[in-house]
C-alpha positions as CSV (number, residue, x, y, z in Angstrom):
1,X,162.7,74.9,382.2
2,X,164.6,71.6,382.0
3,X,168.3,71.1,383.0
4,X,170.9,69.0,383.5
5,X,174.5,68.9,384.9
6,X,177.5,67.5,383.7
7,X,180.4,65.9,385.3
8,X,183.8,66.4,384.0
9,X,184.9,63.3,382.9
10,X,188.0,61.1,382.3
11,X,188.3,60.2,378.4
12,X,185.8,59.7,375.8
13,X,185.8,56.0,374.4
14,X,183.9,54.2,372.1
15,X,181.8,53.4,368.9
16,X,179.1,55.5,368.3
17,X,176.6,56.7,365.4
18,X,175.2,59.9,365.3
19,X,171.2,60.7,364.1
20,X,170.4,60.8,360.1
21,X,171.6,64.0,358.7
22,X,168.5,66.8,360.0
23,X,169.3,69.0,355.9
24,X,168.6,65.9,353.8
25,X,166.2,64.3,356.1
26,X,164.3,67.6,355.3
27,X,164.8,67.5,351.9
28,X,164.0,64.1,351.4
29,X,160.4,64.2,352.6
30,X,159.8,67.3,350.3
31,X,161.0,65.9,347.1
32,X,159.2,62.5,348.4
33,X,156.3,64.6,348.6
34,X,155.8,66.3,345.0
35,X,157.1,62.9,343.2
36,X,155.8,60.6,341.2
37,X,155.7,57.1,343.3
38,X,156.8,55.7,346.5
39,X,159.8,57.3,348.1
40,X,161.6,55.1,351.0
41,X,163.9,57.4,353.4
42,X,166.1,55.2,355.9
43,X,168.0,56.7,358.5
44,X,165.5,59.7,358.5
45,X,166.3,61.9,361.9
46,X,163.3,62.0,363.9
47,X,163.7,65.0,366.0
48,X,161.2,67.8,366.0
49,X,162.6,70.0,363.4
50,X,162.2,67.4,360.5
51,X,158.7,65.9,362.5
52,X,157.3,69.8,361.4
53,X,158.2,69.0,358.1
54,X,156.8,66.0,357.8
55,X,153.3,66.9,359.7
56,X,153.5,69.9,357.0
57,X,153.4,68.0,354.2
58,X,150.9,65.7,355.4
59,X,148.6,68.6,356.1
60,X,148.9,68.8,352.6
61,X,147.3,65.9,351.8
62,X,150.5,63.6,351.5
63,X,150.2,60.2,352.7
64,X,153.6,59.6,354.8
65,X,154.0,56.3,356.5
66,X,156.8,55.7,359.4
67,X,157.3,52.2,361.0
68,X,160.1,53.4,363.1
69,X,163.0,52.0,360.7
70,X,161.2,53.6,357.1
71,X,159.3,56.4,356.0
72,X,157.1,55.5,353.1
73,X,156.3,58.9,351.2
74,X,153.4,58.0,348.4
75,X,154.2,60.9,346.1
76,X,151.4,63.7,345.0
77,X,153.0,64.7,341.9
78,X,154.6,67.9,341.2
79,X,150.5,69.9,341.3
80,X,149.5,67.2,343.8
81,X,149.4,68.5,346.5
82,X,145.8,70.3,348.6
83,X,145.1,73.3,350.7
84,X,146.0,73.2,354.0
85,X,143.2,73.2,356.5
86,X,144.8,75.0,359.4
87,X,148.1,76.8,359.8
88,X,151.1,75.2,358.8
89,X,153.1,74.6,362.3
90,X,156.9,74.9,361.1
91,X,158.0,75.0,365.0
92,X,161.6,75.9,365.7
93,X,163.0,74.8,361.9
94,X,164.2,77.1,359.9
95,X,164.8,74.9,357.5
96,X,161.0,74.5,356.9
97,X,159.7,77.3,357.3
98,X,162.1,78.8,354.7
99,X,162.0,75.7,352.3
100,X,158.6,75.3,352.4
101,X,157.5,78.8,351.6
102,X,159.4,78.5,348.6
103,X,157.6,75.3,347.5
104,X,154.3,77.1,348.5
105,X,155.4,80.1,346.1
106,X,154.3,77.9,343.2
107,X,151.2,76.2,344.7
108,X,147.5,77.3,343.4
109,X,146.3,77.8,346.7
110,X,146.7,79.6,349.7
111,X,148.6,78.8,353.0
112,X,149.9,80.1,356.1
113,X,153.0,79.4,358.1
114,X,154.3,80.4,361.1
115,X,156.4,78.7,364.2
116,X,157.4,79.0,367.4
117,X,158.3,81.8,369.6
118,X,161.9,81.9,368.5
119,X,161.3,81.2,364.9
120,X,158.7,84.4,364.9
121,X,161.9,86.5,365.4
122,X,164.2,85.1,362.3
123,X,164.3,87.1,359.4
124,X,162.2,85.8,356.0
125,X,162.9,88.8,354.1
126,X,165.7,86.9,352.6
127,X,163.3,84.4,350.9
128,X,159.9,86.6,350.7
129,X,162.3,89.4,348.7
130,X,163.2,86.9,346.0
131,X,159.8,84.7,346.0
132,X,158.4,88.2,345.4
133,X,160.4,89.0,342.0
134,X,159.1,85.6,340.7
135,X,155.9,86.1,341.1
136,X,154.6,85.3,344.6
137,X,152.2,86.9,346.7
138,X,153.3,86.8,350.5
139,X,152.4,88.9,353.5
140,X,153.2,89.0,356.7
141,X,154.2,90.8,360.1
142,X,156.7,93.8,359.7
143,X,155.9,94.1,356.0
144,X,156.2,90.5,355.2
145,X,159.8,89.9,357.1
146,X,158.3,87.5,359.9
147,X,156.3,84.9,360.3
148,X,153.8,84.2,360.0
149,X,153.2,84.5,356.8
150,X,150.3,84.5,354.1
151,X,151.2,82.8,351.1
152,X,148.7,83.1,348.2
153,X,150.5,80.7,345.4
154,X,150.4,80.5,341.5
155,X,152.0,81.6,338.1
156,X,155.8,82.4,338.8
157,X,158.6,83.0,337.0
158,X,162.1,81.9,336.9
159,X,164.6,84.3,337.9
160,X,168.6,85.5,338.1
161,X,169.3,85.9,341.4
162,X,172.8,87.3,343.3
163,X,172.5,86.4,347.0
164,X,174.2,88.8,349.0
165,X,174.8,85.9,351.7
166,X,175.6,82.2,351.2
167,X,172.5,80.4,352.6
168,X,171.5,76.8,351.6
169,X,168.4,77.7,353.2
170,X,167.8,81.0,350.7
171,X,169.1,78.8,347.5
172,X,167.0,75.9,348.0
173,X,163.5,77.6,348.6
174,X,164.1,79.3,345.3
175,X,165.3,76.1,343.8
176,X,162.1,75.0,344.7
177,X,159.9,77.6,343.6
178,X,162.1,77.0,340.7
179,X,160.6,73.7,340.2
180,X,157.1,75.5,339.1
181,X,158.7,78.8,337.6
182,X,158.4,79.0,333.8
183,X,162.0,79.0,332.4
184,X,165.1,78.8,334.6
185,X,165.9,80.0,338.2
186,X,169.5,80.8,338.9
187,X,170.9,81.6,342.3
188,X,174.1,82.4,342.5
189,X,176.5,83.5,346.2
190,X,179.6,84.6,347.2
191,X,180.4,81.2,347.6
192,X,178.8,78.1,347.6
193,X,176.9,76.8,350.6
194,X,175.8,73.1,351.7
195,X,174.9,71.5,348.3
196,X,172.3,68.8,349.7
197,X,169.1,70.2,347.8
198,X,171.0,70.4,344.3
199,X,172.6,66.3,345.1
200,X,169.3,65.5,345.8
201,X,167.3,67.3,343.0
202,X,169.8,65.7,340.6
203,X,168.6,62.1,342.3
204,X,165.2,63.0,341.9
205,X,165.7,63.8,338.3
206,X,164.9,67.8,338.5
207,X,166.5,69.3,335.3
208,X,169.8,71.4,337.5
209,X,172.7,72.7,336.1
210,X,175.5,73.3,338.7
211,X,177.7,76.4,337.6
212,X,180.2,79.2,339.2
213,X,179.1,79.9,342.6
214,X,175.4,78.8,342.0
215,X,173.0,76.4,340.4
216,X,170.0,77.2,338.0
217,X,166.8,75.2,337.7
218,X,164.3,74.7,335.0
219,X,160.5,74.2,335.7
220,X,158.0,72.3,334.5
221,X,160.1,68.4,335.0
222,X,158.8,65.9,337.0
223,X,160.4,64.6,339.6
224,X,160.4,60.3,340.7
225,X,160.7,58.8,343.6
226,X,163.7,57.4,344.8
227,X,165.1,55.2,347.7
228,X,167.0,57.7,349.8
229,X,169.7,56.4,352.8
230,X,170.4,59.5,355.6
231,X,173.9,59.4,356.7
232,X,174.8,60.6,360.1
233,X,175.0,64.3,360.6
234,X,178.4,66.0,360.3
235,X,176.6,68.7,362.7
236,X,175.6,66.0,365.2
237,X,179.1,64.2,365.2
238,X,180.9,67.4,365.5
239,X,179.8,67.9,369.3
240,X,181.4,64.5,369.9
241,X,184.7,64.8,367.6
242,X,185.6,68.2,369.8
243,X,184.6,65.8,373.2
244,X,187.1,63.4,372.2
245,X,189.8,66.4,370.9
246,X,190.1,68.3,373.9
247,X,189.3,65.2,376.3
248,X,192.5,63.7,377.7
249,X,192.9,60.1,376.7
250,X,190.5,59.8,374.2
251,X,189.5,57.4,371.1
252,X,186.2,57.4,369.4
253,X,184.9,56.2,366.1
254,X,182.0,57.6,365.0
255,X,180.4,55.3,361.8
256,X,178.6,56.8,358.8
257,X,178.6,60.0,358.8
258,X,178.1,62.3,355.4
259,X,181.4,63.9,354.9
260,X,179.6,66.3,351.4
261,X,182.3,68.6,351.0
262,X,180.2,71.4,351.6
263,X,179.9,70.7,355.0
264,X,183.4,69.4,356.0
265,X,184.4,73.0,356.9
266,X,184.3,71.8,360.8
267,X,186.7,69.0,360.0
268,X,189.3,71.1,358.0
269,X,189.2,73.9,361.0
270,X,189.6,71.5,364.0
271,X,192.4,69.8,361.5
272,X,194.6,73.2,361.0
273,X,194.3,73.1,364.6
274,X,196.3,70.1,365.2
275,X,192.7,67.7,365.3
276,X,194.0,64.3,365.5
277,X,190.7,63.3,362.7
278,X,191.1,60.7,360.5
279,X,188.2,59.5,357.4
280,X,188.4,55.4,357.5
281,X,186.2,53.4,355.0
282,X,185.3,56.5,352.3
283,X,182.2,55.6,349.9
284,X,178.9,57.2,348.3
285,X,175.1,56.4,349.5
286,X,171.8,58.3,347.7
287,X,174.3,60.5,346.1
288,X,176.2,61.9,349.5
289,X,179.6,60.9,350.4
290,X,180.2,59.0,353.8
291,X,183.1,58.2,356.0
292,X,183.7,56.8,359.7
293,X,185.8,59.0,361.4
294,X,188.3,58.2,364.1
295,X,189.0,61.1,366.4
296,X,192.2,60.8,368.9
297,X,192.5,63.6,372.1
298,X,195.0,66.4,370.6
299,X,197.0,69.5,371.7
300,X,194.9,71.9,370.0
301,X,196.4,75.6,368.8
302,X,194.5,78.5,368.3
303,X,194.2,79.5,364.3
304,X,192.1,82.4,362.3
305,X,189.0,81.1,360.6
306,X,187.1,83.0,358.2
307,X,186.7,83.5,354.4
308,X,185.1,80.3,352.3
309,X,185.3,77.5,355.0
310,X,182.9,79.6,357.4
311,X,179.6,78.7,354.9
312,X,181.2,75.1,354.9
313,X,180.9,75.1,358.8
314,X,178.5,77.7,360.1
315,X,176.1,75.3,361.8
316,X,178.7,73.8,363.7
317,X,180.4,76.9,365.4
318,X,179.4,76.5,368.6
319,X,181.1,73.3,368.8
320,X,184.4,74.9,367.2
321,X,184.4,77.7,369.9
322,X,184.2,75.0,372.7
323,X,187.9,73.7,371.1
324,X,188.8,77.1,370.6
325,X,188.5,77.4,374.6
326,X,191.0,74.5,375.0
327,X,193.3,75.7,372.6
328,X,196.6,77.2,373.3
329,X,196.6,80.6,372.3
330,X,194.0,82.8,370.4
331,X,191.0,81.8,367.8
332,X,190.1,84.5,365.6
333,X,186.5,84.0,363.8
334,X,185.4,86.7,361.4
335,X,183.1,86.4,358.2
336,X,180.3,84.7,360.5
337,X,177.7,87.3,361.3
338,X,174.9,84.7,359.9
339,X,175.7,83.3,363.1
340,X,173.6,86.0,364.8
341,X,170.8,85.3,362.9
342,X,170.6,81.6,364.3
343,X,167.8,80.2,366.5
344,X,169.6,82.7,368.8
345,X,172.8,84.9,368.3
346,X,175.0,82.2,368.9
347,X,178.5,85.0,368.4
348,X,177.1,86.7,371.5
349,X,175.3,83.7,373.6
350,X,178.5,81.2,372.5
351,X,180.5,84.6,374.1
352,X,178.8,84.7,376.8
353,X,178.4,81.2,377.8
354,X,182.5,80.7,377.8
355,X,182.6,84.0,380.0
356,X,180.8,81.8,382.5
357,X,182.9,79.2,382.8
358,X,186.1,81.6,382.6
359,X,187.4,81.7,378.7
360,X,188.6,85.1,377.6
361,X,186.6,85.9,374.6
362,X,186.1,89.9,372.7
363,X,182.8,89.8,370.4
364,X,182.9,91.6,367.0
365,X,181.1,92.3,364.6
366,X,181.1,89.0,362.5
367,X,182.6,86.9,365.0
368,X,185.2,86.6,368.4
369,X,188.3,86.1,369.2
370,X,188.5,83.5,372.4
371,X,191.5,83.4,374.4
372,X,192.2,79.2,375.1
373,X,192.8,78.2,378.5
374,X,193.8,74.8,380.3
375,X,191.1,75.5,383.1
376,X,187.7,75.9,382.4
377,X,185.2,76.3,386.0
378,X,182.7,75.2,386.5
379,X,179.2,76.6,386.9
380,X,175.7,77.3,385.5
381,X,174.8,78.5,381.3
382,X,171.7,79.3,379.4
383,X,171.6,77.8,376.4
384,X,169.1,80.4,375.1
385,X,166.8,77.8,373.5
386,X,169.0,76.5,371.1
387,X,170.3,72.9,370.7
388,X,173.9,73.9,369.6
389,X,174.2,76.3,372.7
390,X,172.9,73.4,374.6
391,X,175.0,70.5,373.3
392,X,178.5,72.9,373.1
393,X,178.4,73.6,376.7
394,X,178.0,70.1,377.8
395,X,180.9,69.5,375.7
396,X,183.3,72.2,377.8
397,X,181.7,70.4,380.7
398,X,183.7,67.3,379.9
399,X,187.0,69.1,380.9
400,X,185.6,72.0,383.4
401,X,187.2,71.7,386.5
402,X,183.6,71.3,388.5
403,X,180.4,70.4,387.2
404,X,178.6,72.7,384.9
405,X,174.6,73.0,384.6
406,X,172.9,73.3,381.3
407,X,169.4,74.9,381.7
408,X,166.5,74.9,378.6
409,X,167.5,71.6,377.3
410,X,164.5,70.8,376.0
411,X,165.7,72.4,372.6
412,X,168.0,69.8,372.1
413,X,165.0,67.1,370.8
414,X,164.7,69.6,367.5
415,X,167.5,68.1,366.4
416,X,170.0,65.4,368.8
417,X,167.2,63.7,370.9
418,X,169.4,61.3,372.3
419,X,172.3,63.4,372.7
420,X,172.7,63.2,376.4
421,X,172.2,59.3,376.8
422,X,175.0,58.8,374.2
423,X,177.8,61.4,376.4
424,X,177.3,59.8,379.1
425,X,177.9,56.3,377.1
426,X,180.7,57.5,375.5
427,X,182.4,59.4,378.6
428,X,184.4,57.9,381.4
429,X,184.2,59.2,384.8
């Protein structure tokens, strides 16, 4: 088990950029891989969650090239692609292993996928149930609610579907399937998670119609290939815009990063809490929107969070509970309890990781309340396996009042490889 401790440090300074954005980086190696032609991603993130996609798809016979600045992805067609030999390996990603079966849905072969240890416990029911009504065949362990997961593909078709939870994840593997259906797939939540696959669909030409809560997709249209740009991850830059909020003496700029409304949610909470966050040099690239952003130290105040920015923000949490622990007086999170169906249960592991360095924080059901406090102490946390555990409690380090040691690190390379090298960059001491 790998580790590492943190020294508190002094200000955060700087000019930094932040790894491609790990949703469209996903996204655009799928799409590459059922269009017609050549489809050039820069800026692709190359941590191991997106690395299972891509090995995925080239276990499907998709010829993916990557000379370390662009990945070349020769396009099979929409019914190009070939029976796997072997397992497909979706390792910790949630993403893929939930996309992908929904793509597989509408394949005439079979194929099984599974991941790792930690990705055998999260729940597919919420993709197998739907997948199911359109057609597909799928088994697995616990009546076909875990990985892995048999997946015998062929004639589907479209459906009207009222998710009972706003997932981008649950959306875009039937807006895949979708893509092979006959008629139209609609998926429609109680409000509207991350929008990548449908900005991206509509760049690849899929025929999507974008309506009230939803999105519906027509099968049977050919996709092209496209030249796709990855702008910096919102998730990867939040870690770094809470350093520099609750770090005394701090300025950092962090450059192109994809500001998609849908996923600005972190950036609107850490703003109502007094977040000194400013968006410098707006424009669009591939169909995303991208900003810099220039983050300032700030006297943060507790605030209650919950309601339609939650789906808007829900992969960056952890990071908001580390400013909610600097903040003067209480944070009230409710409406979040996708958050304990996470690579961990990040309510209770985020709850449980400020406990150890001293932060007054009640659990509930969908979320905590944490109890800000000038001094955090130093100490030891678990981040469970998961990178955002990991990455938010290096974070408090920065202002904990002793050094604090992270143990399993190693989780962090799914998605912020060089997360560590850049704190220390950015951080004085």
């Amino acid at each position: 088990m790998s580790s590492i401790q943190i020294q508190p440090a002094l200000s955060i300074n700087g000019e930094i950029t932040v790894p491609g954005d790990k949703s469209i980086s996903h996204r655009s190696i799928m799409l590459g891989a059922i269009a017609d032609g050549v489809t050039t991603v820069r800026g692709f993130l190359r941590g191991e969650d997106n690395m299972s996609t891509m090995h995925a798809f080239r276990a499907m016979g998709v010829n993916i090239k990557d000379d370390g600045e662009i990945i070349r992805i020769t396009g099979c067609g929409l019914h190009g692609l070939k029976e796997p030999d072997d397992v497909l390996d979706c390792g910790n990603s949630g993403t893929t292993i939930r996309l992908i079966t929904g793509l597989l849905a509408g394949q005439s072969f079979f194929s099984v996928v599974t991941g790792d240890q930690y990705l055998r416990k999260r729940p597919m029911k919420r993709v197998v149930e739907p997948l199911s009504r359109m057609g597909a065949r799928i088994s697995g362990r616990s009546g076909g609610t875990l990985a892995p997961l048999a997946i015998t593909g062929g004639s589907l078709t479209g459906i009207d579907y009222q998710s009972p939870v706003s997932s981008a994840q649950i959306k875009s593997s039937l807006m895949l399937a979708g893509l092979y259906a006959d008629g139209e797939t609609s998926v429609t939540e109680p409000s509207l998670s991350r929008d990548h696959s449908e900005r991206m669909f509509r760049l690849f030409g899929a025929s999507l119609v974008r309506h009230d809560r939803g999105v519906s997709v027509r099968g049977g249209f050919k996709l092209t290939a496209q030249e796709v740009t990855v702008p910096g991850d919102i998730s990867s830059a939040a870690f770094f815009m809470v350093a520099a909020l609750i770090t005394p003496n701090s300025e950092l700029l962090i450059k192109n990063v994809g500001v998609n409304p849908s996923r600005t949610g972190v950036i609107d909470i850490l703003q109502s809490m007094g977040g000194d966050i400013r968006l410098l040099n707006e424009r669009e690239v591939s169909g995303e929107p991208v900003a810099d952003l220039l983050v300032r130290s700030s006297r943060l105040k507790g605030v209650e969070i919950s309601g339609s920015v939650v789906p808007r923000a829900i992969d960056e949490f952890p990071a908001v509970c580390v400013a909610a622990a600097r903040a003067e007086g209480v944070t009230s999170i409710r409406d979040a309890r996708e958050l304990r169906v996470k690579e961990t249960d990040r309510i209770t592991a985020m709850a449980e990781s400020l406990k150890m360095l001293g932060i007054a924080v009640t659990e509930t059901e969908d979320g905590m309340d944490i109890t800000g406090s000038e001094l955090l102490l130093g100490g030891s946390v678990d981040s469970c396996g998961d990178h955002r555990i990991a990455m938010s409690m290096a974070v408090a380090a920065l202002v904990a009042s002793s050094p604090v040691t992270v143990t399993d690190i190693g989780c962090v390379a799914t998605s912020f490889p060089t997360f560590f090298p850049l704190l220390a960059h950015v951080a004085s001491r």
